[in-house]
PADOGU-107367 format. One line per field, with one value per residue (C-alpha): x, y, z. Coordinates in steps of 0.5 Angstrom, whole numbers, plus 2048, in hexadecimal, padded with zeros to 3 digits. Layout:
% residues N
east = c(X,...)
north = c(Y,...)
up = c(Z,...)
END
This chain:
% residues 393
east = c(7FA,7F6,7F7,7F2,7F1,7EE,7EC,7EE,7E8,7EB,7EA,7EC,7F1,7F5,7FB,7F8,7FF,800,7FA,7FA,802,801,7FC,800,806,801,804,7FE,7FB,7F9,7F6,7F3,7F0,7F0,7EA,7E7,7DF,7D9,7D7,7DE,7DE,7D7,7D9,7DF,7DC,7D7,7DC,7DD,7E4,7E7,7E6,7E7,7E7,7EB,7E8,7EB,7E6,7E8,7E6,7DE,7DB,7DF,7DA,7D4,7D8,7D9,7D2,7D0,7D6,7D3,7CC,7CD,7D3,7D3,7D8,7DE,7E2,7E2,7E9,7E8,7EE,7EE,7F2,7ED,7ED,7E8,7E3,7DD,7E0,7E3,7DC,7D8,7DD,7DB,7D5,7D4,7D7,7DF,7E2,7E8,7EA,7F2,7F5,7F9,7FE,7FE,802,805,805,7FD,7FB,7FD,7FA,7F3,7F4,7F5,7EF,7EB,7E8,7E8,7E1,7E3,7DD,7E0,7DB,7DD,7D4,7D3,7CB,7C8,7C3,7BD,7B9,7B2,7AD,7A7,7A7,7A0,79B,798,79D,79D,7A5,7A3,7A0,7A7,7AB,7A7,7A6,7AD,7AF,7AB,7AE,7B6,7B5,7B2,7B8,7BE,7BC,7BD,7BA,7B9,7B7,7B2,7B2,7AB,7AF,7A8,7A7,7A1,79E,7A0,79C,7A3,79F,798,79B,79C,797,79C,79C,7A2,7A4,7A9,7AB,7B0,7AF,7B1,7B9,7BA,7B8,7BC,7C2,7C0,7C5,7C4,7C8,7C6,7C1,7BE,7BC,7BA,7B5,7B2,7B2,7AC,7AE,7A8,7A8,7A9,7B0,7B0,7B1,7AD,7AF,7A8,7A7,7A5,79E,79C,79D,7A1,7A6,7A9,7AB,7B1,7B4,7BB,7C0,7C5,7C1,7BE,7C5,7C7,7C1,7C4,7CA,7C8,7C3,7C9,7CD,7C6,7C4,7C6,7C1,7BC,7B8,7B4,7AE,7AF,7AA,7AA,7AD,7B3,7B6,7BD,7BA,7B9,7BF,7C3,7BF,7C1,7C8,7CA,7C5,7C8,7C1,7BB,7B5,7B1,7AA,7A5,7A0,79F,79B,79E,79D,7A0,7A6,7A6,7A7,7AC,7B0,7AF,7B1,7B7,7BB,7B9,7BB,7C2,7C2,7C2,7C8,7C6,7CA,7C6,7C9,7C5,7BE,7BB,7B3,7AF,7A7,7A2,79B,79D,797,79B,794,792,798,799,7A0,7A5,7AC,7AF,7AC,7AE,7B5,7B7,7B3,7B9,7BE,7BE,7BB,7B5,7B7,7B1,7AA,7A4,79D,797,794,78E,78A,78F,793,78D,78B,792,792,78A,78C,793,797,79D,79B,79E,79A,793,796,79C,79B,79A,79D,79F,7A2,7A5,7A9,7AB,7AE,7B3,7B4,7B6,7BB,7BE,7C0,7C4,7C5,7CB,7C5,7C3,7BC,7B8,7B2,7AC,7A6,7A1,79A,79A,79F,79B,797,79D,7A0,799,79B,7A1,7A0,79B,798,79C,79B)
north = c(7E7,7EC,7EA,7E5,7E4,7DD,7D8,7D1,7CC,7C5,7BF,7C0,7BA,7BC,7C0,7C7,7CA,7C7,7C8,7D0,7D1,7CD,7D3,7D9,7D7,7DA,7E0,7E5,7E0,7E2,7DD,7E1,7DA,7D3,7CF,7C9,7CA,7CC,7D0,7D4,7D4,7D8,7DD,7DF,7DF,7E4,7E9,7EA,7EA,7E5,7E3,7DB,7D6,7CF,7C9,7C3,7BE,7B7,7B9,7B6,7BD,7BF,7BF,7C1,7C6,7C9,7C9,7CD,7D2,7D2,7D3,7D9,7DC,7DB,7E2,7DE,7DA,7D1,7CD,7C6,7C2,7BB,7B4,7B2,7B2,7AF,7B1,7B1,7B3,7BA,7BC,7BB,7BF,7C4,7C4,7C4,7CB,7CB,7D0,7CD,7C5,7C3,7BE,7BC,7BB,7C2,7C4,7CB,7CD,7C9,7CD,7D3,7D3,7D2,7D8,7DC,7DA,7DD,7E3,7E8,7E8,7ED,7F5,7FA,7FF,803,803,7FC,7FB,7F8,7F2,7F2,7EC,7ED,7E6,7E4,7E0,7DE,7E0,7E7,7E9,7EF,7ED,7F0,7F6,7F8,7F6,7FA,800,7FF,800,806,80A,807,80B,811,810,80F,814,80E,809,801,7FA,7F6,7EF,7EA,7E3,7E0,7DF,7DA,7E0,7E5,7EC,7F1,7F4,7F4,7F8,7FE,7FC,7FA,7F6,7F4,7F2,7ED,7E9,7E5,7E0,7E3,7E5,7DF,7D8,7D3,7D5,7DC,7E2,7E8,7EE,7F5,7F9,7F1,7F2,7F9,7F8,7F3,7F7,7FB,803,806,80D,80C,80B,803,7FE,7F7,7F0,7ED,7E6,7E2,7E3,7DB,7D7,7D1,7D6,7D7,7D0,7D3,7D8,7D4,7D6,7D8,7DD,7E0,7E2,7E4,7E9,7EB,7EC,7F1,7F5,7F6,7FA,7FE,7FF,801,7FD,7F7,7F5,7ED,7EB,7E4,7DE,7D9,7D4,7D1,7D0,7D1,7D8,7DA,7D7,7DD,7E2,7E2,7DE,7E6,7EA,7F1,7F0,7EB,7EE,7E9,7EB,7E8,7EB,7EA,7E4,7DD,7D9,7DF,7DE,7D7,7D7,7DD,7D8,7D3,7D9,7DA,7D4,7D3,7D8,7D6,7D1,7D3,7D7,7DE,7E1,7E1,7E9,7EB,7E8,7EE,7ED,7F2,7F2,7F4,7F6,7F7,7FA,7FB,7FC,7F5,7F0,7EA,7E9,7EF,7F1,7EF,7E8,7E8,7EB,7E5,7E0,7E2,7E4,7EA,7F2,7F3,7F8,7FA,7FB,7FD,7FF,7FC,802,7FE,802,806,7FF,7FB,801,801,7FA,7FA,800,7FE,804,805,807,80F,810,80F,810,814,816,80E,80C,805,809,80D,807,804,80B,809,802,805,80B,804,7FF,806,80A,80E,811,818,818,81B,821,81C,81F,824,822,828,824,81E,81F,81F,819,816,818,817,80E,80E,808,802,801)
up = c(81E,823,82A,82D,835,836,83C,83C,83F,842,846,84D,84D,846,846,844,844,83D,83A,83D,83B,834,833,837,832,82C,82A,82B,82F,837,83B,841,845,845,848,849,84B,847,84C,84D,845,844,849,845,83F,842,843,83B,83A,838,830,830,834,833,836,837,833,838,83D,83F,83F,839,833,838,83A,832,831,838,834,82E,830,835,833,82B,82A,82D,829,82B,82A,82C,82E,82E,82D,829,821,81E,81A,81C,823,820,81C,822,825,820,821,828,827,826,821,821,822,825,826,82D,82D,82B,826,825,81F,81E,824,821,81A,81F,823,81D,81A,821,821,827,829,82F,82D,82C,82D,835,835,835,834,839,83A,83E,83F,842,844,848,84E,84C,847,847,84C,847,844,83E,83F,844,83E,839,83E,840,838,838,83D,83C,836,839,83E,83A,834,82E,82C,82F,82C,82F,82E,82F,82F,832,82B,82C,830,830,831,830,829,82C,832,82D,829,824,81D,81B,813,815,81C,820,81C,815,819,81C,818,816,812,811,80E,813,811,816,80F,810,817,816,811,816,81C,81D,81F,824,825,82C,82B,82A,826,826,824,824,825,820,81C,81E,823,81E,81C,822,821,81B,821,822,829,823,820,827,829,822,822,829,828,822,827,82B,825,825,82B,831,835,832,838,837,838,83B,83B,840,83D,83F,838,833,831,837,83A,833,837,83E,83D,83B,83E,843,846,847,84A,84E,84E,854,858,860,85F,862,85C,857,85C,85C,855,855,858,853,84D,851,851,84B,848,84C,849,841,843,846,84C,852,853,84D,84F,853,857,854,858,853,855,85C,862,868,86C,86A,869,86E,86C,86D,869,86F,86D,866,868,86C,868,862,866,862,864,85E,859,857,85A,855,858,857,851,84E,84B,847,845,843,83E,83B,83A,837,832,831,834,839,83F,83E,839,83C,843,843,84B,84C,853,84F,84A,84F,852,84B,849,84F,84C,846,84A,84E,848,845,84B,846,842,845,847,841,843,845,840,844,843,83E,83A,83B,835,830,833,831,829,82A,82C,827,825,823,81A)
END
């Protein structure tokens, strides 16, 4: 059996040391921490090393606990232990997520056959994708227009091609930025009991010639309704073995499929502009998006629209509002923004001199700070960036 290194999750008052040296007596079997808390749990599991986790199902959280697992953590293998045998309490066991079912008092050879039918989960690969989440504080704050631009000059920086997810699958603008009509949608990947292999999701994802490819929300509102939690992190988990980067553009919405997005997310940009009610509502996005699972350490404040000679409020007032420095600051660019958006291009490729995009290219150098800077287009070389975005087909 190949090495596996696991947690044990169980109650305060238990004795933990059995159900750890019960595990740790596996041969193969690592155990690398025993806790006792969600919280302690989730900030484990966000770390990425462990490939299974036992929970004990007796106690109060136990199950609740397996669908938390399940849900944002849906690569790494669940084994439930409990005194409880019965039918219905094992199937529901099952469905909340557990891959493997034992009973306690654990039985060796039982617990054994378990954990040779358990996967190591761990990558592989020594340049793990990256996630990278992008969400307004209020509608219009332009999250949309800094996730799409933002993909552009990733690619641009990186010199390799990068997913971009629209996940506001109701509505969605991702496509209409680059002018984009997409064959097939989310919708088509992520339904219920889809079968999904890597040639199905290229087919599906829609390659522009500016070094991006596009998961498009679905045609019709209804069709949003097929997209599953399940489905939404299969896909992502398929992009990572594509992509060296897949940036998301978030809805506003406090959900399970948002939840899939952020629970893994390397980065999440906050996007709000100095205006007291787009921060009020930042706040609320912030601690929702804590509660569907994000690590506060990966939520970052990008100001969008920012006129220095006219703001009320300061950075300094964002910055201990949040308890954190900004990460970003986009100037207000008005006129080349807003022709982008009507003619469905990137910034670049109207405005490669723009000072908006100017701070996004720096965006872009900070989530991969290890990528050398690439030659940034002179004006002259404006024109064949131009034919080089194209027009979405």
């Amino acid at each position: 059996m190949a090495d596996l290194c696991i947690c044990t999750f169980d109650k305060p008052d238990a004795d933990q040391d059995a159900l750890r040296k019960a595990f740790a007596a596996v041969e193969g079997v690592e155990v690398a921490a025993t806790l006792d808390s969600w919280s302690s749990l989730h900030e484990f599991m966000l770390r990425g090393s462990v490939d299974a986790v036992a929970v004990n199902l007796d106690t109060e959280q136990g199950l609740e606990v397996v669908g938390s697992l399940a849900r944002l953590f849906a690569e790494c293998s669940i084994i439930g232990v409990s005194k409880n045998t019965k039918a219905d309490f094992i199937i529901q066991a099952m469905r909340s997520g557990c891959a493997q079912f034992v009973c306690a008092p654990i039985d060796p050879d039982d617990l054994r056959n378990a954990m040779q039918r358990v996967r190591p989960a761990r990558p592989q690969k020594s340049q793990p994708s990256r996630r990278i989440c992008v969400v307004g504080s209020s509608g219009g704050a332009g999250a949309t227009t800094i996730a799409c631009n933002l993909a552009m000059e990733m690619a641009h920086h990186i010199g390799e091609r990068v997913a971009l997810v629209d996940l506001n699958l109701e509505y969605g603008d991702v496509a209409c930025a680059f002018d984009a009509h997409s064959k097939y949608t989310i919708a088509d990947i992520c339904g219920e009991g889809a079968e999904v292999d890597a040639e199905t999701l290229r087919v599906v994802l829609h390659e522009l010639p500016s070094n991006i490819s596009i998961i498009a929300r679905p045609e019709h509102v209804a069709e949003s309704r097929d997209v599953t939690p399940d489905g939404v992190d299969r896909m992502f988990r398929m992009l990572a073995d594509e992509f060296p980067f897949v940036l998301v553009d978030l809805p506003r919405a406090y959900s399970f499929l948002s939840a899939v997005a952020v629970g893994r997310a390397d980065k999440i940009l906050l996007v709000t502009q100095l205006a007291i009610p787009s921060i009020r509502n930042a706040r609320r996005i912030y601690e929702g998006l804590l509660e569907m699972g994000a690590d506060p350490s990966t939520v970052q404040i990008l100001l969008n629209r920012y006129k220095a000679d006219f703001e009320r409020v300061t950075l300094k007032d964002i910055e201990q509002h949040f308890g954190r420095p900004v990460f970003a600051v986009v100037p207000n660019d008005y006129q080349y923004v807003s022709a982008s958006l009507d003619l469905g291009h990137p910034i670049g490729a109207d405005a490669p001199a723009s000072k908006c995009r100017a701070a996004i290219q720096e965006v872009a150098r900070k989530l991969a700070p290890e990528y050398s800077v690439t030659d940034e287009p002179s004006k002259q070389g404006a024109g064949l960036l131009s034919k080089l975005l194209g027009r979405g087909s």
